[in-house]
One Martini backbone bead per residue (centre of mass of N, CA, C, O) as a GRO file, in nm:
protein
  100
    1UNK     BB    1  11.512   8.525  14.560
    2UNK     BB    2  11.800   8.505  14.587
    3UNK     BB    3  12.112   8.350  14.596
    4UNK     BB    4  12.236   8.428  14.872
    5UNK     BB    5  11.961   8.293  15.037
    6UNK     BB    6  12.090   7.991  14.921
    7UNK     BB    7  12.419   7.980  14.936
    8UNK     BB    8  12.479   8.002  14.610
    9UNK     BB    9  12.743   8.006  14.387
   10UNK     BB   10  12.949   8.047  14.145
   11UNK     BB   11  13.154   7.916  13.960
   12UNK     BB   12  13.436   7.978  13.932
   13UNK     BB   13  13.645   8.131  13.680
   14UNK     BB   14  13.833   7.921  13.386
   15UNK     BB   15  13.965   8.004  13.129
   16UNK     BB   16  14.085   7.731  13.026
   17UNK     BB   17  13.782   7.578  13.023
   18UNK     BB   18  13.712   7.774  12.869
   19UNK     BB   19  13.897   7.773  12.541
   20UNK     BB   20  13.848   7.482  12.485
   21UNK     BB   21  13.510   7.543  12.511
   22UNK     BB   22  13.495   7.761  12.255
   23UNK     BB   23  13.710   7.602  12.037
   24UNK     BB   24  13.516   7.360  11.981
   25UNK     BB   25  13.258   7.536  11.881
   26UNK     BB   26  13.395   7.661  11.656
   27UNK     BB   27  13.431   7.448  11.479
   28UNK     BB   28  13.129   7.360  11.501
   29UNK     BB   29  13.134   7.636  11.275
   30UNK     BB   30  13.370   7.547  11.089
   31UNK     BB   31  13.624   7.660  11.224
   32UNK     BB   32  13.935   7.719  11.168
   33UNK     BB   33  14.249   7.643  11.339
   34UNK     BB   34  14.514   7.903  11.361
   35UNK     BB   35  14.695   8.023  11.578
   36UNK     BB   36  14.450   8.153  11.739
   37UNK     BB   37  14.272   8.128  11.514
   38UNK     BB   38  13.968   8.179  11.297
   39UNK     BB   39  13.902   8.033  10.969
   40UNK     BB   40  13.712   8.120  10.664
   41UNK     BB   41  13.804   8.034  10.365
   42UNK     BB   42  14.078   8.245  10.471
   43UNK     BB   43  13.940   8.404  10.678
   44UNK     BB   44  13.905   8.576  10.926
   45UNK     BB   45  13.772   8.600  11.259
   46UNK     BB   46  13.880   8.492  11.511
   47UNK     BB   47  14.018   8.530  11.860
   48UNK     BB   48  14.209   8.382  12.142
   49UNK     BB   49  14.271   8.444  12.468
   50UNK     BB   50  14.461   8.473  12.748
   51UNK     BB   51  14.411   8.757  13.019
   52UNK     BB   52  14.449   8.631  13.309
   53UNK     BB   53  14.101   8.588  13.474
   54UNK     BB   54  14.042   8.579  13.120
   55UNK     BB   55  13.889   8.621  12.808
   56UNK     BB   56  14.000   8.692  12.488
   57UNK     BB   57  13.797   8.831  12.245
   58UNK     BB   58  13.788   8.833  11.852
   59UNK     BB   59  13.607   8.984  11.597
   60UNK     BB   60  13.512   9.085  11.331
   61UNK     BB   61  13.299   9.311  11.166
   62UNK     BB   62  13.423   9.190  10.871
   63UNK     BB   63  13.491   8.988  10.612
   64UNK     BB   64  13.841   8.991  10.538
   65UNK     BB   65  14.164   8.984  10.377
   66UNK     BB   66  14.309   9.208  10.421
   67UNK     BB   67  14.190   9.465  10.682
   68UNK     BB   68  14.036   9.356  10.969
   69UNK     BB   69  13.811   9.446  11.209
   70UNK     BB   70  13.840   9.434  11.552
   71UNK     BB   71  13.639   9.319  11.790
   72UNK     BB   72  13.626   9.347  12.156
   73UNK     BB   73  13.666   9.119  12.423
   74UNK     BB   74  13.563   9.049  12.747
   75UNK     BB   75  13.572   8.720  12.935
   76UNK     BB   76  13.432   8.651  13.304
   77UNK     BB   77  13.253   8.401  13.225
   78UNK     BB   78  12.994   8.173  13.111
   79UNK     BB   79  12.824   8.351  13.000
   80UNK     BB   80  12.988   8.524  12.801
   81UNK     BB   81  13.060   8.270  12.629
   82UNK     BB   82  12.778   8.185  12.539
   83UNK     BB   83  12.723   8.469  12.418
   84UNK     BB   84  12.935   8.477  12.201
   85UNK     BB   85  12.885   8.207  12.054
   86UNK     BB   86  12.581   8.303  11.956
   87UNK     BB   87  12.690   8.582  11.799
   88UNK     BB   88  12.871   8.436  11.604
   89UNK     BB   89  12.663   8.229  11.487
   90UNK     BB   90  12.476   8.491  11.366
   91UNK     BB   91  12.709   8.628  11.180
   92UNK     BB   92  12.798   8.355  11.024
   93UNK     BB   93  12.500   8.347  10.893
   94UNK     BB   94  12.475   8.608  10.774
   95UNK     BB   95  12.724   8.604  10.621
   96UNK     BB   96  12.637   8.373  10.407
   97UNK     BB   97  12.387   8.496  10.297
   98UNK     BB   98  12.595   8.739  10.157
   99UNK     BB   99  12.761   8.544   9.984
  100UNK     BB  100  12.500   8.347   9.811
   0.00000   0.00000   0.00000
C-alpha cells in the first residue's frame, strides 16, 4: 500500500533545523566550523546555506588547500540531508586513507 492510502504525510521540510542538525553531524566527523565553511586541518571540505525552502551543501571534489573544485547539491528532505551526510562521511574516510 503507499503511503497515501494510510492518509501520513512526510513531515514538511525545515531547512533551520536541517543546517543546525547537520552542523552538529559535521562536527561530529571532526570538522572544524568557521564562517560556515567546514574544514579539516585547515583545508575547506564542506559549505552549508540556507537557500529558500531548501539547504544548499557543498563538498569539494578533493581536499586542496589552493584552489578546491566544489560540487554542489540542493538538500530539499530529510532523506537527501541524511544522504549528503553518509556520502561526505564516506569521502572523508576515502580521504584519510590516502593521507596516510
Amino acid at each position: 500500500m503507499s503511503e497515501e492510502s494510510w492518509g501520513f504525510a512526510a513531515p514538511p521540510f525545515r531547512p533551520d533545523e536541517a543546517l543546525q542538525r547537520l552542523r552538529r553531524e559535521l562536527r561530529e566527523m571532526g570538522l572544524l566550523e568557521r564562517e560556515g565553511r567546514f574544514e579539516r586541518r585547515g583545508v575547506q571540505i564542506a559549505r552549508l546555506e540556507i537557500a529558500a525552502d531548501a539547504l544548499r551543501a557543498e563538498v569539494v571534489r578533493r581536499p586542496s588547500r589552493s584552489s578546491p573544485e566544489w560540487s554542489a547539491r540542493t538538500l530539499n528532505s530529510g532523506a537527501d540531508v541524511r544522504d549528503f551526510a553518509a556520502d561526505l562521511k564516506r569521502k572523508l574516510a576515502q580521504w584519510s586513507d590516502t593521507d596516510d
